[in-house]
Structures are given as C-alpha cells and as structure tokens.
C-alpha positions as CSV (number, residue, x, y, z in Angstrom):
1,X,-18.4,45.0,-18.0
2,X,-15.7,44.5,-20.8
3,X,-14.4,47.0,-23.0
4,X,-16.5,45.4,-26.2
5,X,-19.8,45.4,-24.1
6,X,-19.2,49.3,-23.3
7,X,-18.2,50.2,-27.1
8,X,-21.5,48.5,-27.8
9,X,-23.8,49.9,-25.4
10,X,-22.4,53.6,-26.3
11,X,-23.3,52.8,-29.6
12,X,-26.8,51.3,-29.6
13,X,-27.7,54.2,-27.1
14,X,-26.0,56.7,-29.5
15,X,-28.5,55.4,-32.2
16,X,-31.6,56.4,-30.3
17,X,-30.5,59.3,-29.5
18,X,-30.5,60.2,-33.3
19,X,-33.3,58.1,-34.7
20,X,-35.2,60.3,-32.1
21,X,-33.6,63.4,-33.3
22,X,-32.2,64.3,-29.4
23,X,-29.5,66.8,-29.5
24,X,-28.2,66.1,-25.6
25,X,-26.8,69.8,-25.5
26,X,-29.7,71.7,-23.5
27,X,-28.2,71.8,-20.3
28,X,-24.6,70.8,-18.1
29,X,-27.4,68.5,-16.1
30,X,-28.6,66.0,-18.6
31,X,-27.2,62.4,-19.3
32,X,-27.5,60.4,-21.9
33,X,-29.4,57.5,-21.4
34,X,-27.2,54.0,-21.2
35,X,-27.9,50.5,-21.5
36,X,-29.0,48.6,-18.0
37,X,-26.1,46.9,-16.7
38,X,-25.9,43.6,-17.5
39,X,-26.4,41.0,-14.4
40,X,-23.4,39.2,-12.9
41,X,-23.2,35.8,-14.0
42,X,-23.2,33.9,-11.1
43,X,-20.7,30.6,-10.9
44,X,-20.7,28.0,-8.3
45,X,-17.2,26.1,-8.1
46,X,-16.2,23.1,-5.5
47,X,-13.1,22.8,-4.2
48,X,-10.8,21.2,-2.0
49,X,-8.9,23.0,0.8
50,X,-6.0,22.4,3.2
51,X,-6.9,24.6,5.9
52,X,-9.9,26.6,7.3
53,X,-12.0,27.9,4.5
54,X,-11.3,31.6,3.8
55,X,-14.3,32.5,2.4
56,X,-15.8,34.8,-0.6
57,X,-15.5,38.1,1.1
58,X,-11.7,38.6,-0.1
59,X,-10.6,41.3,-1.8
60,X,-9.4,39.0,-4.9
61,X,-12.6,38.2,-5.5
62,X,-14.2,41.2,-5.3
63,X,-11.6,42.3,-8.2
64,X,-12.4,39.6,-10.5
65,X,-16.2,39.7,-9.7
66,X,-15.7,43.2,-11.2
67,X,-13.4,42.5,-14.2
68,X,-15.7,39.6,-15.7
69,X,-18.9,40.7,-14.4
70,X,-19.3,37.6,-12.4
71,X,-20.4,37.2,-8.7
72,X,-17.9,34.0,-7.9
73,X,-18.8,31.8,-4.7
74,X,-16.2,29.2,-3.8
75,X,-17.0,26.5,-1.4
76,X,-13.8,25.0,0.2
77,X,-14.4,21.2,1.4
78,X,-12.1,19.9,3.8
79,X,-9.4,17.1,1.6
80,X,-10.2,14.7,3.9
81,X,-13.4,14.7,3.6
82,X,-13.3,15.7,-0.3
83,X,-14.3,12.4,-2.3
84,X,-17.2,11.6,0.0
85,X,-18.6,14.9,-0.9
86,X,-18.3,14.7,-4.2
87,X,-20.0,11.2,-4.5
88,X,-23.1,12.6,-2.5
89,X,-23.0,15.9,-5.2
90,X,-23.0,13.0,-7.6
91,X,-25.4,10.7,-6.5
92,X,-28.1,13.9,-6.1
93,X,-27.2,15.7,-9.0
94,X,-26.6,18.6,-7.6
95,X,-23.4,19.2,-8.7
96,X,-22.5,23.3,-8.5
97,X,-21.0,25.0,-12.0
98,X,-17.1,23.8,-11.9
99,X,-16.1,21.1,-9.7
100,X,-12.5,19.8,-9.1
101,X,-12.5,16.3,-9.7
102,X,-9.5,14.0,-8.6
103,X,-9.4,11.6,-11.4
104,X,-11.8,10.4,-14.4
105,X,-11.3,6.9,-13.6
106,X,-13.5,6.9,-10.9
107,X,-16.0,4.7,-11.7
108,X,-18.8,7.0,-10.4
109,X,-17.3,10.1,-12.6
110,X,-16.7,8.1,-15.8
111,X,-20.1,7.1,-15.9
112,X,-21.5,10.3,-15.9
113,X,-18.8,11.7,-18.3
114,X,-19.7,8.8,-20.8
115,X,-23.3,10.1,-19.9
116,X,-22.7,13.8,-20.7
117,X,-22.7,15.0,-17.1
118,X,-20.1,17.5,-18.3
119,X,-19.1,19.9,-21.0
120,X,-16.5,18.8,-24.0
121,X,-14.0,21.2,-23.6
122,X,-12.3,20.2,-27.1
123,X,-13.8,22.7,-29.5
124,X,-13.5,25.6,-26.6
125,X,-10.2,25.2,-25.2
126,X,-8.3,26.9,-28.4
127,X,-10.4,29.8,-27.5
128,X,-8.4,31.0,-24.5
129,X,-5.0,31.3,-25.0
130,X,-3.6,31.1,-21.8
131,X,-5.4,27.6,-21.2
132,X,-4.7,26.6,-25.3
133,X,-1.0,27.1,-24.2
134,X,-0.5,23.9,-22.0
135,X,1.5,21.1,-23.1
136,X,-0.6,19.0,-25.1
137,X,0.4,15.8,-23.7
138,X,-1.6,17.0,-19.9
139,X,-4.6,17.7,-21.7
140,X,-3.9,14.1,-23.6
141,X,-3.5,12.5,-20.0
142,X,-6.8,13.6,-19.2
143,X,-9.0,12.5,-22.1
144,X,-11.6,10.7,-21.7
145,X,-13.1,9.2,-25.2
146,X,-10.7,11.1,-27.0
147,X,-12.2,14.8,-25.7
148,X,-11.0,17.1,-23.4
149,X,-13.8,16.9,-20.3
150,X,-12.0,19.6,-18.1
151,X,-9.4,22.2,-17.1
152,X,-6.6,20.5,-15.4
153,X,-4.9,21.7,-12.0
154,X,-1.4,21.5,-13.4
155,X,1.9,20.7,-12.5
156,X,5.2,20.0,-14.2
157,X,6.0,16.9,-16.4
158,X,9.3,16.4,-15.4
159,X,11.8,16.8,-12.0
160,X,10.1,14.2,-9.8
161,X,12.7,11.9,-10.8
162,X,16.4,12.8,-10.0
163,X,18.9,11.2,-8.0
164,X,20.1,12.8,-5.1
165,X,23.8,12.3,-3.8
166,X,25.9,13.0,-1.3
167,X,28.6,14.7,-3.6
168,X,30.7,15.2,-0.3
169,X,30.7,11.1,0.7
170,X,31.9,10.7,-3.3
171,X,35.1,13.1,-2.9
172,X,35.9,11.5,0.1
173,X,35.8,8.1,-1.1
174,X,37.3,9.2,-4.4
175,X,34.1,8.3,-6.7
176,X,32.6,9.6,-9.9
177,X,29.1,10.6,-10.3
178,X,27.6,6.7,-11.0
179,X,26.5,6.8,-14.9
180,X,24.8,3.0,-15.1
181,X,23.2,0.8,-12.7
182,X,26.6,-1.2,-11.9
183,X,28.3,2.3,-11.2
184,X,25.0,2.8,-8.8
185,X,25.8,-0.2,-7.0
186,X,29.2,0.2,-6.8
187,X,28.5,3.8,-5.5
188,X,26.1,2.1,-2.5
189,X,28.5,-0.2,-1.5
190,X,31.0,2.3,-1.4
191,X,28.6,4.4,1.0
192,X,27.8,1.3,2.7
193,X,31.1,-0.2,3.7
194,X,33.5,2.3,3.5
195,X,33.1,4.9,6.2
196,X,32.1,7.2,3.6
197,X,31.4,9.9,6.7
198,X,34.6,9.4,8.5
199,X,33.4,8.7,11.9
200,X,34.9,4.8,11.9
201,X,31.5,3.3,12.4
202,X,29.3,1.0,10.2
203,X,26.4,3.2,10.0
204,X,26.0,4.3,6.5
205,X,23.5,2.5,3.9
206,X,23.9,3.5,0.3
207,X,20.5,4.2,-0.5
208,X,17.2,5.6,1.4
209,X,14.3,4.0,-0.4
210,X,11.1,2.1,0.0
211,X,8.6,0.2,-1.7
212,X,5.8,3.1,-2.1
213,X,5.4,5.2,-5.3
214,X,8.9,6.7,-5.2
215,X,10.8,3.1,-5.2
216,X,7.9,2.1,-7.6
217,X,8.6,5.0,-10.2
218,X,12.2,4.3,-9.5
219,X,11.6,0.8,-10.3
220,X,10.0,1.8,-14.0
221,X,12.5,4.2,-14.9
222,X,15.8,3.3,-14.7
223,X,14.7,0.0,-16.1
224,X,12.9,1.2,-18.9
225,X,9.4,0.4,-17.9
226,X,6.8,2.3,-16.5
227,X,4.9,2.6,-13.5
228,X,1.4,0.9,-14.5
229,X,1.5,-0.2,-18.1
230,X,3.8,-0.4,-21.0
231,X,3.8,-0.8,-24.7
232,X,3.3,-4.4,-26.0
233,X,5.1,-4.8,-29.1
234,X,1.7,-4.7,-30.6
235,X,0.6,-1.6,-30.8
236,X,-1.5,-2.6,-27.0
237,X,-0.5,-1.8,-23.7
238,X,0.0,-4.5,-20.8
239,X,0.7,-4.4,-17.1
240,X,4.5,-3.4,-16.3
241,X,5.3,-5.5,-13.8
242,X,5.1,-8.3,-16.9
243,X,7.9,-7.0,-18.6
244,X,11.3,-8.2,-18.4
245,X,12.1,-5.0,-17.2
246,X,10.4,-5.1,-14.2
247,X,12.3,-8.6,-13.4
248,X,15.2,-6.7,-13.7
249,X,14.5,-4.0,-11.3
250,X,13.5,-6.8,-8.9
251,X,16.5,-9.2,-9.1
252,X,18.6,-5.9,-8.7
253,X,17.0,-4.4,-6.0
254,X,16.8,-7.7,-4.2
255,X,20.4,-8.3,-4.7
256,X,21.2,-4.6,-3.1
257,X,18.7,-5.5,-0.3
258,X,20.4,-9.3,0.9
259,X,23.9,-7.0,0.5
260,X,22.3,-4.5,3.1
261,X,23.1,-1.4,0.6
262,X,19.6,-0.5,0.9
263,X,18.3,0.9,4.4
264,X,16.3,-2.5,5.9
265,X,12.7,-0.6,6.6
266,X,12.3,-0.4,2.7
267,X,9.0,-2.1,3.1
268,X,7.2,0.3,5.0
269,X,9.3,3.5,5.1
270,X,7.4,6.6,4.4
271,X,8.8,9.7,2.5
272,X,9.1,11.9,5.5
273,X,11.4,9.3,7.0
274,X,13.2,9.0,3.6
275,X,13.9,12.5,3.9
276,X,15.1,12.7,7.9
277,X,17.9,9.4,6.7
278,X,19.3,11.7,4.3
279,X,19.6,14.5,7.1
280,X,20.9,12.5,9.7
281,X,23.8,11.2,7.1
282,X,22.5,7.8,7.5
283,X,22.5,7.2,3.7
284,X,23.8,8.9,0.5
285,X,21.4,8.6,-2.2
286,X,17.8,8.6,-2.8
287,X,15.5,9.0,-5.8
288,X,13.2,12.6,-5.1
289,X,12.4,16.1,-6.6
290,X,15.3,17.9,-8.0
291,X,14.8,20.6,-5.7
292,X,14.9,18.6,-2.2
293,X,18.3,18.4,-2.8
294,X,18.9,22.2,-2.3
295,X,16.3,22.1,0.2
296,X,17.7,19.6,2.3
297,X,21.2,20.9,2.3
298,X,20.0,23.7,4.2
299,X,19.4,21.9,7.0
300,X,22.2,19.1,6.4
301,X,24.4,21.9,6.7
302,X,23.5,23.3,10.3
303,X,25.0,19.9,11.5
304,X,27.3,19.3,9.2
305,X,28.5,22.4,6.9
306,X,30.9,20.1,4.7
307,X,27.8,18.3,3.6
308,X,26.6,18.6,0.1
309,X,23.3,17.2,-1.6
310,X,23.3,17.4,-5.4
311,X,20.7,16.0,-8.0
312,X,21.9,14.7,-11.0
313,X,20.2,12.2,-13.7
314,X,19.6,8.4,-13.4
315,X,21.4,6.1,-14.1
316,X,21.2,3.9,-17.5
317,X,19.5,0.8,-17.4
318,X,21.9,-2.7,-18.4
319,X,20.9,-1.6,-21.9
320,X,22.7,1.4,-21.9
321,X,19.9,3.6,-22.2
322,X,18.4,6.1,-19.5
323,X,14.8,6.2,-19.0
324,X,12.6,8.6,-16.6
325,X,8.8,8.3,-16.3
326,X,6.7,11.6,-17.6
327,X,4.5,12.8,-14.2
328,X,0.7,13.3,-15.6
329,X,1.0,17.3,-15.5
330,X,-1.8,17.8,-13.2
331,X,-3.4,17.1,-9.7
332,X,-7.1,16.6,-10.9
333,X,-9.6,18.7,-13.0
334,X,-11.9,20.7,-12.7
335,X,-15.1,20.1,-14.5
336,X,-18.0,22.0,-15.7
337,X,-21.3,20.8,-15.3
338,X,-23.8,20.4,-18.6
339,X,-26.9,21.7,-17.0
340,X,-24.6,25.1,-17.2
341,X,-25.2,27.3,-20.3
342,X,-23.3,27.9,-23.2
343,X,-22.5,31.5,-22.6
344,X,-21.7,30.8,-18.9
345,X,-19.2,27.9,-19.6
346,X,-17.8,30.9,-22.0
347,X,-17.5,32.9,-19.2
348,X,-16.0,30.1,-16.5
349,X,-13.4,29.8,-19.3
350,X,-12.5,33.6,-19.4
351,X,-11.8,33.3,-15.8
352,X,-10.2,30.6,-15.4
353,X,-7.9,31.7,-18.5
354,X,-7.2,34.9,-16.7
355,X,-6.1,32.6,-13.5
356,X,-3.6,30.8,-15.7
357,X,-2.1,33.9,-15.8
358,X,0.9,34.9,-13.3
359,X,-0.7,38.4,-12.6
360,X,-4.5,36.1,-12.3
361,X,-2.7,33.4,-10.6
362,X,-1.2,35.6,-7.5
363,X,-4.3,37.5,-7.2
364,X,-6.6,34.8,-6.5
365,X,-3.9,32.9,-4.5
366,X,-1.9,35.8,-2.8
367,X,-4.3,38.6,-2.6
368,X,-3.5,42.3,-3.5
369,X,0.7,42.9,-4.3
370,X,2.5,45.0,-2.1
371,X,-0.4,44.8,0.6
372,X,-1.3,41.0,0.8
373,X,2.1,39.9,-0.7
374,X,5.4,41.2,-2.1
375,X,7.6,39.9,-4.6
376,X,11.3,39.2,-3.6
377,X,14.4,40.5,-5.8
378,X,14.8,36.6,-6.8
379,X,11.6,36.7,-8.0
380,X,9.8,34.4,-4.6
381,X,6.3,35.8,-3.6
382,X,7.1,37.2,0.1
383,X,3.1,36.5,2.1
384,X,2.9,39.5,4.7
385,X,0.8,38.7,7.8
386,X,-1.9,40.7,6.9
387,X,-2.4,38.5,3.5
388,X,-1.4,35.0,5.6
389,X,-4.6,36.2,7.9
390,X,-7.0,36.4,5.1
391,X,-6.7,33.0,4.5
392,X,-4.5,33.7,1.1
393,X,-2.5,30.7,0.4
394,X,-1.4,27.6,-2.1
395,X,-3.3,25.6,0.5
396,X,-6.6,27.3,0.2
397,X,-7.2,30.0,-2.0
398,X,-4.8,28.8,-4.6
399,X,-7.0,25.4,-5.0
400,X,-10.3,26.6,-7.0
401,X,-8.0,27.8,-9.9
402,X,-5.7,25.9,-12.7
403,X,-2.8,27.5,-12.2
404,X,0.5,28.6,-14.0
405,X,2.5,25.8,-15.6
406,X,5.9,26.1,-14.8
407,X,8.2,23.3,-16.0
408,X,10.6,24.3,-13.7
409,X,8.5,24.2,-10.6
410,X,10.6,21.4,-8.8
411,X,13.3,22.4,-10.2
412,X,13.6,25.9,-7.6
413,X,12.5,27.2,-4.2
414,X,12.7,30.3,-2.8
415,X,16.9,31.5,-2.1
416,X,18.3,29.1,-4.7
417,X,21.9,30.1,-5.7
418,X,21.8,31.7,-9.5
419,X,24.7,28.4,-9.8
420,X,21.9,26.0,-8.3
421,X,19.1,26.6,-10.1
422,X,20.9,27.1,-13.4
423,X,21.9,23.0,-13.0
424,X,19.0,22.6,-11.7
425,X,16.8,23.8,-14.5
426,X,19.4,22.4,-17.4
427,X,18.8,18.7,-15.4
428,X,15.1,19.6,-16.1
429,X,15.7,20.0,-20.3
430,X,18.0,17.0,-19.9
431,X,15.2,14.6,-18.1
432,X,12.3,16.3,-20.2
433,X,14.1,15.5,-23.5
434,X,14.0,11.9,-22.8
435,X,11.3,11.2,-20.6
436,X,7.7,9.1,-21.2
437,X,4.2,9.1,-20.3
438,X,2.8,5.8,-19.1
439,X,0.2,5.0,-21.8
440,X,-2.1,4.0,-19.2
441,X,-2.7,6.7,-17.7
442,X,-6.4,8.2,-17.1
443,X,-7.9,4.6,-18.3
444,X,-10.3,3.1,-16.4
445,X,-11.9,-0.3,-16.3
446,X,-15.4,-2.2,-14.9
447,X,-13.6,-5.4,-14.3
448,X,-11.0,-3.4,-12.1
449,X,-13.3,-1.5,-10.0
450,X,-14.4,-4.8,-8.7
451,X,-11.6,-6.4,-8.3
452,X,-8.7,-4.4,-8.2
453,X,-8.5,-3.5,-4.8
454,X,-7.7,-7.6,-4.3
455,X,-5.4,-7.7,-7.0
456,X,-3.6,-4.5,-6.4
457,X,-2.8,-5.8,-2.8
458,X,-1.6,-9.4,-3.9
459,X,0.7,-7.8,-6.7
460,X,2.0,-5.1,-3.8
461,X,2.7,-7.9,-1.1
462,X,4.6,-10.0,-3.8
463,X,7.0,-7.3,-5.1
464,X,8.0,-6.5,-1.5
465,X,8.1,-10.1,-0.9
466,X,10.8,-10.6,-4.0
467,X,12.9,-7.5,-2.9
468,X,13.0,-8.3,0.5
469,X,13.7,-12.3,0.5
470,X,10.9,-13.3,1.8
471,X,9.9,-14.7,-2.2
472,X,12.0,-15.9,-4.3
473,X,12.6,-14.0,-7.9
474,X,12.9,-17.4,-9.8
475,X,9.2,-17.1,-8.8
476,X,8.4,-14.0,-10.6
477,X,7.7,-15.6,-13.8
478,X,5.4,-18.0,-12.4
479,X,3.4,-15.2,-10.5
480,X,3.3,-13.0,-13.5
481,X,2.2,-16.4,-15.6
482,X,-0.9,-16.8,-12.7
483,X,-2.2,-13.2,-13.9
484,X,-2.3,-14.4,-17.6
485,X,-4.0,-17.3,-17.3
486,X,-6.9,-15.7,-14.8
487,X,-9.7,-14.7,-17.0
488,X,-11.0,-12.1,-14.6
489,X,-7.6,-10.3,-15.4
490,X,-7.3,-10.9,-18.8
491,X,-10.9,-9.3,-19.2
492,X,-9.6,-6.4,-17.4
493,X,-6.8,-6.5,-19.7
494,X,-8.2,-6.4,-22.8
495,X,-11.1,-3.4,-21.5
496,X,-8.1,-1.5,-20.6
497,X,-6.4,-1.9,-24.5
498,X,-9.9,-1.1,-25.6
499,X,-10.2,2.2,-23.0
500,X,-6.8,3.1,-24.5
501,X,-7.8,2.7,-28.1
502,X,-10.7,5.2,-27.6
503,X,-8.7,7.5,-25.9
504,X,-6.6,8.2,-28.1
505,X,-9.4,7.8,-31.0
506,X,-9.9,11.4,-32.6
507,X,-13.4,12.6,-31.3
C-alpha cells in the first residue's frame, strides 16, 4: 500500500476514534483499529520469451507485488510460437490484461483496435512521467487513428546505420575516410584490387552486403529515400522503390556488383555471414550497428592485432546531401485490454512507469543488485550465476516490461574504451541530427493483406534481379510503370495515403 493510501487510512480511522469519543490510552495492549487492507489488483500480462520460462515465483516480483499492491502473473510464450498464440487469444477473446503485440498492422489487431479491443492511452500517458518522457516520434510510430493504443517496447532511433571500415586497409593503401558515394566506390575498388591486406592475393571485396533489410535500408539512405514509402511532392506518401532515388541506388549498386566490389552471395547472404567476411578480412566495409564495430575488433584482433574496425557516417548521396533512415523506436507494444477497468489500467500504468525506470528496469530484468547482479565500474550490469539460474535475463524476464530508452544503446557494449564510445556516441548526435522516419510506418492496408505477400515477392526478385544482372535497370522504369497502372495497387495506394492521413489526424 502507497504512502497516500496509509496517510488516508490513519486518518479516516483517527476520525472514529473521536466521533466515538475513544481515548486509546487504557492500556500498553490495545491497538487502534485500521482500515482492511486493500486487495492486490491482480494483472494478467502475455509475453514473448527467448528461453525457458522463469516463472512468477522470483524475487523481483515478489518486490513489486508489494510496492503497488499488485499480485503480477507473467506468462512467457515461446517466440516461435508467439503470433499463433496471440491470433487464438484473439479469435476467443480471451485476451489477458496487457499483451505484447508485434505490430498494429496486423490485420487481425487493427480490426479490433478500430473496434475498441483496447485502451486509448492518449489522455493517460502524460500521467506517468517516466513513460510521458519518450521521444514523441516512437509513440507517433505507433498511432493508430491518431491515438496512442499502447506502451511501446523501446529501442533507440538512431545507430543502426553506420559504416563500418577497415581504418587499417585505408592507411595501408593511403586513403581517406570516403565522404560521397564516388569516394565509396573508389574506396571498394581500392579494397578490391589493391592487396589492401598485404598477403599478394586477390581475395579482398570492398564491401560485405546483401539484399535483406540491411542492403535495403542502405539502399534508402544514402540515396535519400526510405525503406517503404516516401514523401510525394504532394503532401501523400508513395512506394520508395518509385522514386528516382531508388534507381539510383540500383544503377550504383549494380554497377559495383558487374565490377565484383561487392562480395557475389549478395543475394542470399545472411547477417551472421556478413559479420564472419568482416572477421576473416575478406572485405572492408559494411553497413551495421555502430557498436559491431568495437565488437568485432575484439575478435579481428586475436588473428590479426593490426586490424582496426571503425564506424563512421554515410556517405552523401550524388546530391551532396547525407541521409540515414530513423529506426521505429520500439520492438512491438504492449496493449491493454478494454474489458480491464479504469482504475486497474491506472495501476498497469504505475508499473509499467516504475519499469521504465533504470532502478525498475534491472529489478524485473536482473533480479536483486549485489545478489542476482552487480554493476561494473564502467557502469555494465555483471549477471552472477545465482541470478543467470533464476531465469533473470534480456531474453526472458526483461520481455514483459517497456524498458529504459537509451539513445545510445548501439552505440556501447560492455568494456568500450572511454576514447571509443565518446566517437561512438558523438556519431550517434551526428546521425540523429539528420536522420528521418519513414512516413509509412505503422500503416496498414485491406488491399495489402490480400495481396501483398504476391507483390512483396515480385518487387523483392526484381531488385535482386537489377543488382545482380540478371534484369536490366533500363527496365526499372517500365517495372515501376506496371505498378501504377495495376488498379489493385493503386487501391492499395491510395488506402495507404488515406491510413496516413488519419494517423496523423489529431484524435
């Protein structure tokens, strides 16, 4: 029971005492009477988990149970089988108090939202000042009508897109840091065809890529479009891969693939392999998290201890400008059902405002400091055995709460130099100062849940098509023409502008 509750119970009992005329005085043995204690407000939540469930009998809940006068009961559902759950939670109605929901533009969710399924946050959100302090634009990414329809999982805006270099191959070869997109290609050629590793051997690619969403947000960015959708001139949104933009990022990319400065599995690399080109000094740049670049050096290093991995900003696109793509700020929401009572969404929010906290956060995803966890001189959480046992974790326990927004978050890891992550964070301000949100974002469409699976693959097999040769790009402009004239797409088009117009309609 809060501090209020107990001023108020004191007083209301001290009242009766007097209206009866009791002096409580008689004896060392009598009490005074108190109010009942008030029942713990039970709250249901659904989440998803990365490992085995670690149950409601921790210690962390136990705590918080006691500080809000709840009785919390999490139940973890394996990610993989996450969705199908919460379709059958759906499709029953039995959906439990607060549910983590992946995205509201699944056709299923947005129904019910549009329904009232859920709470409006919007008038309640100010209210709690640890959840009123996150940056507007994640809670914008997330509207739905123009209201707020739950408490996103956050994560940074910016530091997903940096380039990473080998800063060693560039002093060997005598290069600068690349600035525009012609100093980039000059830079892979360089890394390409000039030893840059000294071993006399053609073995060296300039850049480790692919055609999956980090070559896709690469794609939007340096060229000035975005991933999904772009502005139209008109104050409406249309596909980016119609701009001329996007062209652009084709005809260069294709033009880096036929010079072989691009490492020839582009098409169906996966990040993990990315990642092990870049350690085995097979190529020298890729496009990743600021913070893999630290990372990686650590291993980079055991093989090779001149090695040196640096992120730095894009380059500029042939206009002269540089352009980064704004992440969404969150990985899904979690929602609160409408059958739930006003006073008990009050209280989810008091908890969940308490877990936006650092000192919530680590409870509820670390356990108990300096028993469960420690925290290092650098300021890293340090898991002891004990706490790993319990089950406490980002992978499980951390997953029923919102979280701490940290704009910084892929900017550090655990033993960063003071000298790394002070570039590292200053990269951050320079990339958050300049970067965009795709306007599309959180829109969802009928016409597109029936068809969009179809056209999603057609559009996907002809980009890697252009890149790769196998299309030519003097056919772009006839592909991207098809899409216009198909009035199935234009439909989807327009109900798309129209989502985007009543998103961003005040409620």
């Amino acid at each position: 029971m809060n501090t209020k509750r107990l001023t108020q119970a004191a007083s209301a009992a001290m009242t009766l005492l007097l209206a009866a005329g009791t002096v409580a005085c008689s004896s060392p043995e009598q009490t005074t009477p108190v109010a009942a204690a008030e029942k713990p407000t039970e709250i249901r939540i659904l989440t998803t988990t990365y490992a085995e469930s670690p149950g409601n009998e921790l210690e962390s809940l136990k705590r918080l149970n006691e500080k809000f006068n709840v009785k919390l009961s999490v139940q973890y559902e394996p990610i993989n089988n996450y969705q199908d759950k919460l379709n059958a939670l759906l499709a029953s109605n039995e959906l439990p108090d607060v549910t983590l929901v992946w995205s509201t533009t699944v056709a299923s969710y947005t129904t019910a939202i549009k329904q009232g399924a859920f709470w409006d946050l919007t008038p309640y959100i100010p209210q709690y000042p640890n959840l009123a302090k996150l940056p507007e634009q994640v809670y914008k990414n997330l509207l739905v009508s123009g209201k707020t329809v739950g408490i996103p999982r956050v994560r940074p805006l910016d530091g997903h897109e940096a380039l990473i270099i080998r800063k060693d191959w560039l002093n060997q070869l005598g290069l600068p840091l690349p600035k525009t997109s012609e100093e980039l290609y000059k830079v892979m050629e360089a890394f390409t065809n000039s030893d840059p590793d000294g071993n006399g051997k053609p073995d060296t690619y300039g850049m480790a890529t692919g055609l999956g969403p980090s070559f896709q947000s690469y794609l939007t960015s340096m060229f000035g479009t975005r991933t999904n959708w772009s502005a139209d001139g008109a104050g409406g949104i249309q596909p980016a891969w119609w701009t001329l933009a996007y062209k652009q990022a084709l005809e260069y990319w294709n033009r880096a693939y036929k010079d072989k400065l691009v490492t020839p599995d582009l098409a169906i690399v996966k990040y993990a392999q990315i990642k092990d080109q870049m350690l085995k000094g097979k190529a020298g740049l890729t496009i990743s998290n600021i913070s893999d670049a630290a990372i990686w050096n650590q291993d980079l290093k055991k093989t090779n201890p001149q090695a040196q991995l640096i992120a730095v900003e894009l380059p500029a696109a042939p206009d002269g400008k540089t352009y980064y793509e704004q992440a969404v700020g969150s990985f899904g929401l979690f929602m609160v059902n409408k059958k739930v009572s006003e006073d008990k969404l009050k209280k989810i929010l008091e908890v969940y405002d308490y877990a936006s906290t650092t000192e919530g956060y680590n409870l509820v995803t670390y356990g108990i400091k300096d028993t469960d966890y420690s925290i290092g001189a650098d300021g890293a959480i340090v898991q002891t055995e004990d706490g790993k046992k319990k089950g406490y974790s980002q992978s499980t326990t951390g997953q029923w709460i919102a979280g701490v927004f940290d704009p910084y978050l892929r900017a550090s890891y655990p033993g960063i130099s003071a000298e790394e992550k002070a570039a590292n964070y200053k990269l951050v301000d320079t990339i958050g100062a300049q970067s965009l949100p795709d306007p599309g974002t959180g829109l969802d469409s009928p016409t597109w849940a029936q068809k969009g699976a179809d056209w999603k693959k057609k559009i996907d097999d002809t980009v890697i098509n252009t890149v790769i040769g196998k299309t030519p790009v003097a056919d772009w402009d006839r592909f991207v023409q098809s899409f216009k004239e198909d009035a199935s797409f234009q439909k989807y088009v327009a109900e798309i502008n129209e989502a985007y117009k009543e998103k961003n309609r005040k409620p």
